[in-house]
SELOGU-793265 format. One line per 4 residues: for each residue x, y, z of C-alpha. Coordinates in steps of 0.2 Angstrom, whole numbers. Example, Ala and Ser with C-alpha at 12.3 -4.5 7.8 and 13.67 -1.06 7.14 Angstrom:
REM SELOGU-793265
62,-22,39 ~ 68,-5,36
This chain:
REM SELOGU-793265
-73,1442,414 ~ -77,1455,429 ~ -87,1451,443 ~ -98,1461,437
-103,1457,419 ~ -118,1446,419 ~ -117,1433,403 ~ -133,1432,395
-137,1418,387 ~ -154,1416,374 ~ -164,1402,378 ~ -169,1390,364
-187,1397,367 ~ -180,1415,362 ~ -171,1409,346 ~ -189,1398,341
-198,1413,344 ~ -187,1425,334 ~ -187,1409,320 ~ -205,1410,319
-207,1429,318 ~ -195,1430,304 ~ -204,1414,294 ~ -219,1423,297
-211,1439,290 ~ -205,1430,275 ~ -224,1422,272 ~ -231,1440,273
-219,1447,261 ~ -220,1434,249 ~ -238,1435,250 ~ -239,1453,248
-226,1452,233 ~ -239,1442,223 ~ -255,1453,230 ~ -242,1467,223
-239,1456,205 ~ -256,1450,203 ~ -261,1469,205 ~ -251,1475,192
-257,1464,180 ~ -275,1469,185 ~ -269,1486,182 ~ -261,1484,166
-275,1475,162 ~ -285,1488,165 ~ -275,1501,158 ~ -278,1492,141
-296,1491,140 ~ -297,1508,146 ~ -289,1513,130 ~ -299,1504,121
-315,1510,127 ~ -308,1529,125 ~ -304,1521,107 ~ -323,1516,105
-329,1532,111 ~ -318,1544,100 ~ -326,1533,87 ~ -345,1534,94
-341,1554,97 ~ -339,1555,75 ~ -352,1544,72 ~ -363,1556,84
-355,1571,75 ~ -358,1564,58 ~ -377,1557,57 ~ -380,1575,68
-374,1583,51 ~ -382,1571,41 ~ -400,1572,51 ~ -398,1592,48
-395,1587,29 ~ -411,1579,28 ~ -423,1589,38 ~ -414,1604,25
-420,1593,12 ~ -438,1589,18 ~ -441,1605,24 ~ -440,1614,5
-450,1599,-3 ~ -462,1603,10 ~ -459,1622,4 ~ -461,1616,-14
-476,1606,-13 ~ -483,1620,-3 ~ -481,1632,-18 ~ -488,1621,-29
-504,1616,-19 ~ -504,1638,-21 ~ -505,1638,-37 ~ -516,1626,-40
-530,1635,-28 ~ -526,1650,-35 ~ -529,1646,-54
């Protein structure tokens, strides 16, 4: 060695320190590995009863559709009884 090269030596205290930082580390990423898992489930999970809703309302949506139709159906159907009831009741005050 020269006489000018200054041998540093970590202390015990520096390694401890470094030891507990990376241990720490380590906690933090296995932590936020299973916040990252637990959140893909919730997702997936979610994902799924999404589709099922859209599902559910596709079906709702035809239901609408159809009783829509069907209430026009009817009120068609009322509507020329009414007509034919009215004729009658005509013809029976006019003869």
């Amino acid at each position: 060695m020269t006489a000018n090269a200054v041998e540093i030596a970590p202390s015990t205290a520096d390694f401890k320190s470094l030891e507990e930082k990376i241990l720490r580390t380590v906690e933090l990423l296995k932590s936020a590995r299973e916040a990252k898992a637990v959140a893909e489930r919730d997702a997936s999970r979610l994902r799924t009863q999404l589709n099922e809703r859209e599902e559910e309302l596709d079906t709702v949506r035809q239901e609408l559709v159809a009783l829509r139709r069907e209430r026009e159906e009817v009120r068609t159907r009322v509507e020329k009884m009414l007509g034919q009831i009215e004729s009658l009741a005509l013809e029976e005050s006019a003869g």
